[in-house]
C-alpha positions in Angstrom: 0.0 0.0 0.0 2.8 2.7 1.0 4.1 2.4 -2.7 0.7 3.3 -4.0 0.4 6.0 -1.7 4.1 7.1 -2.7 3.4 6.8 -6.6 -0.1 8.7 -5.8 1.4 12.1 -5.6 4.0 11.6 -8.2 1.7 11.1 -11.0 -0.9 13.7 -9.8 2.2 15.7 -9.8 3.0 14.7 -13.4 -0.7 14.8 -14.7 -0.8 18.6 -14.0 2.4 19.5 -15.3 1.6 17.6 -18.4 -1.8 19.2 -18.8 -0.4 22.8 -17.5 2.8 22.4 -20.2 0.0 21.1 -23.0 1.5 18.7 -23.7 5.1 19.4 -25.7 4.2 23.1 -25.9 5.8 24.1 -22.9 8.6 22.2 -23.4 9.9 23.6 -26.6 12.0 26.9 -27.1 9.9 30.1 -27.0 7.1 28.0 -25.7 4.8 31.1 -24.9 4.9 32.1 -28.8 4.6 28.8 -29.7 1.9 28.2 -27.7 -0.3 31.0 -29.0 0.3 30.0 -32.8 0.1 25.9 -32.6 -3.2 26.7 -29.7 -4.5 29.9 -29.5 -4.9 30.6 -33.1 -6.6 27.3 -33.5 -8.9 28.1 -30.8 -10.0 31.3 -32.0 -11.0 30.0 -35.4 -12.6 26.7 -33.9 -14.3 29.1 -31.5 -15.1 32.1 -33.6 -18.5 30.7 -34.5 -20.0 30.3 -31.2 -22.5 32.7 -29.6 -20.9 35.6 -27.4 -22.4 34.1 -24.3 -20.5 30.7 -25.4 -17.5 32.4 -26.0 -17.4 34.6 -22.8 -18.5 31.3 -21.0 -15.6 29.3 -22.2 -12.7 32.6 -21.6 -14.0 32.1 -17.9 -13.5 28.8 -17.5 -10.2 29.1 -19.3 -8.9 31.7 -17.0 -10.4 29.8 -14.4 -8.5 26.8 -15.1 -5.0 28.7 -15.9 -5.2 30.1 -12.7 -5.4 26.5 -10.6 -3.1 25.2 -13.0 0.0 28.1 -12.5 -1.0 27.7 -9.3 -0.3 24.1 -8.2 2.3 23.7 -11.3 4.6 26.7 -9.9 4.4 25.1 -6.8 5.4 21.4 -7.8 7.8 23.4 -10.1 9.1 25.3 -7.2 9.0 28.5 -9.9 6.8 31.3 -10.5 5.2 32.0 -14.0 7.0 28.8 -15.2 7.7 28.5 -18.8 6.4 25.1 -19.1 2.9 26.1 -18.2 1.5 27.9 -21.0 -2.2 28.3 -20.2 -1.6 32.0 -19.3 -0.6 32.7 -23.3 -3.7 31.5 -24.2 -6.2 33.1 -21.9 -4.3 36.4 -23.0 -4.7 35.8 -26.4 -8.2 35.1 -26.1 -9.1 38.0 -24.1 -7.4 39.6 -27.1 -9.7 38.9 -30.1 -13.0 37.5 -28.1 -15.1 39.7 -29.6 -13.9 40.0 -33.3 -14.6 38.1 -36.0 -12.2 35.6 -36.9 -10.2 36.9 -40.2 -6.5 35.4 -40.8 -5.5 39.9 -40.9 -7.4 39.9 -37.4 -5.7 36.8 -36.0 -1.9 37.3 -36.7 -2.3 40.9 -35.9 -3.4 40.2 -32.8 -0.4 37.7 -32.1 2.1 39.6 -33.1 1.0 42.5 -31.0 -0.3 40.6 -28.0 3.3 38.9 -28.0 5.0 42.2 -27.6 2.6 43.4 -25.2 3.0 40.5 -22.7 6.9 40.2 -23.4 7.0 44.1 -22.8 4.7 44.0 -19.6 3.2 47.4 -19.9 2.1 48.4 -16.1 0.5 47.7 -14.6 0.9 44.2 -16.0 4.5 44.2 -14.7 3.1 44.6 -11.0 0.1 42.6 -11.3 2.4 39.6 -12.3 5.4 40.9 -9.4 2.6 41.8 -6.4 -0.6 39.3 -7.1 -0.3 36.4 -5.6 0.3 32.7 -7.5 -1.7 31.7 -10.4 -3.9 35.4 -10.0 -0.4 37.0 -10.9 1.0 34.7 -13.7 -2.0 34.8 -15.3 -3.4 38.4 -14.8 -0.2 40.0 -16.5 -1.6 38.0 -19.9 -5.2 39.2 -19.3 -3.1 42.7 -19.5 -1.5 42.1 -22.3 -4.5 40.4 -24.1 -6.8 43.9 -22.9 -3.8 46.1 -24.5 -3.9 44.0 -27.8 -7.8 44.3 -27.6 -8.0 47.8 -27.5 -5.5 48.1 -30.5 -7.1 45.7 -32.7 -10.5 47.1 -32.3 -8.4 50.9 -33.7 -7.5 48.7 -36.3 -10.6 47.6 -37.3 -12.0 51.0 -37.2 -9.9 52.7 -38.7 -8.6 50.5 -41.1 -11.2 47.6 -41.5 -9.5 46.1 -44.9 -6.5 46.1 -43.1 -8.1 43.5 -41.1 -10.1 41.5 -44.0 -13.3 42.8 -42.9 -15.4 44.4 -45.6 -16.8 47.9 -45.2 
């Protein structure tokens, strides 16, 4: 029974980490950009069809989630805002374009500029990540970042809507 109860922890331990890192994602070089092209891009297409309320639904449950998972991962990790977990990329990303239409302009756009924003940590995302605690931290510098890129891609889209593969 003891090595049960040993082997118990271990591969709760390793079930989270796997499932915080997505698998290989957080694993491979520049894993936070990676992440957000091989994940969140997929994502917004798959989800771009759904009704707001779906949509809204599922970014709360997604933040939700990223927020236990940096949590208990950075502990077993002994780190905080741990490269392998890459859940906080996504939920930023999302935040980012949850309320456009999905076009590839609208899409890459909003990676490239919600990359910079969360690498940059534009305040207070820098504090939020350095002064909240845990997952709330790691993951509320991304919702930042994702609000920043939000607020830039809907001036894009307003002011330049064929920029962004709308029609007028």
């Amino acid at each position: 029974m003891k090595s049960d109860q040993a082997s118990s922890p271990n591969l709760s331990r390793q079930v989270v980490l796997f499932i915080g890192s997505i698998g290989p994602f957080g694993h491979l070089p520049a894993s936070g950009t990676l992440t957000v092209a091989g994940i969140g891009i997929p994502l917004f297409y798959w989800s771009h069809g759904w009704p707001l309320t779906y949509r809204v639904l599922g970014l709360a449950v997604l933040t939700g989630l990223a927020i236990w998972i940096h949590q208990i991962g950075d502990r077993f990790l002994g780190e905080k805002d741990s490269r392998k977990l890459v859940w906080d990329e996504i939920v930023g990303y999302w935040f980012a374009v949850i309320l456009f239409p999905f076009t590839w302009q609208i899409a890459l756009t909003a990676f490239l500029i919600e990359r910079a924003f969360d690498i940059a940590k534009i305040e207070p995302a820098g504090w939020i990540e350095r002064s909240w605690p845990g997952g709330l931290g790691v993951v509320g510098d991304d919702v930042v970042a994702g609000l920043y890129t939000f607020a830039t891609i809907w001036l894009l889209v307003w002011f330049a809507p064929a920029w962004m593969g709308l029609t007028v």
